[in-house]
N, C-alpha and C positions, 0 to 999 in steps of 0.2 A: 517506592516506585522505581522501575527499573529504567536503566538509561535507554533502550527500545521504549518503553510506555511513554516517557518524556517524550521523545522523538516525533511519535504518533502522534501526542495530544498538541504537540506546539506546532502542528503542519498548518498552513495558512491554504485557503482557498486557492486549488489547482496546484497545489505543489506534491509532490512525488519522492522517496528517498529509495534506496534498494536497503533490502534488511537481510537478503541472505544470496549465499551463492556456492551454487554444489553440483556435480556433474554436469554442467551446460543445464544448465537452470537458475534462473534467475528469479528471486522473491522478493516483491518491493509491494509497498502502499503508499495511494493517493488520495487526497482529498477531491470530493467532487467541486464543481465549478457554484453549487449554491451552497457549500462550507456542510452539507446536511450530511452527507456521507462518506465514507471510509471504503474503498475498494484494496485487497487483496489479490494480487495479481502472481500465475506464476508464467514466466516466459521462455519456450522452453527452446533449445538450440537452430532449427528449423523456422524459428521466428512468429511459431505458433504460441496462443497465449491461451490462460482459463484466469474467470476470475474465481476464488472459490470460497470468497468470505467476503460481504457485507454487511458492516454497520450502519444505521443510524444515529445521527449525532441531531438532536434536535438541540441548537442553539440561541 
């Protein structure tokens, strides 16, 4: 497992980390508020955002 996979799997309910950052873009994942889901977020210089990947985590 990789230290990003680690990263991911250990995120506690509402918490967030940034996983990348390149031309005024910014790539980070959070856990949702019921721990169910994995949001993929990119953020982009203008303060605009997409999310472009969702898991579910049935735990």
């Amino acid at each position: 497992m990789t230290n990003l996979n680690s990263k991911i799997n250990n995120l506690l309910t509402g918490q967030s980390f940034i996983t990348s950052q390149s031309n005024n873009i910014t790539c980070s994942v959070e856990r949702s508020g019921d721990g169910k889901k994995l949001r993929f977020i990119r953020t982009y210089e203008n303060g605009s955002f997409e999310v472009f990947k969702v898991d579910f985590q049935f735990v």
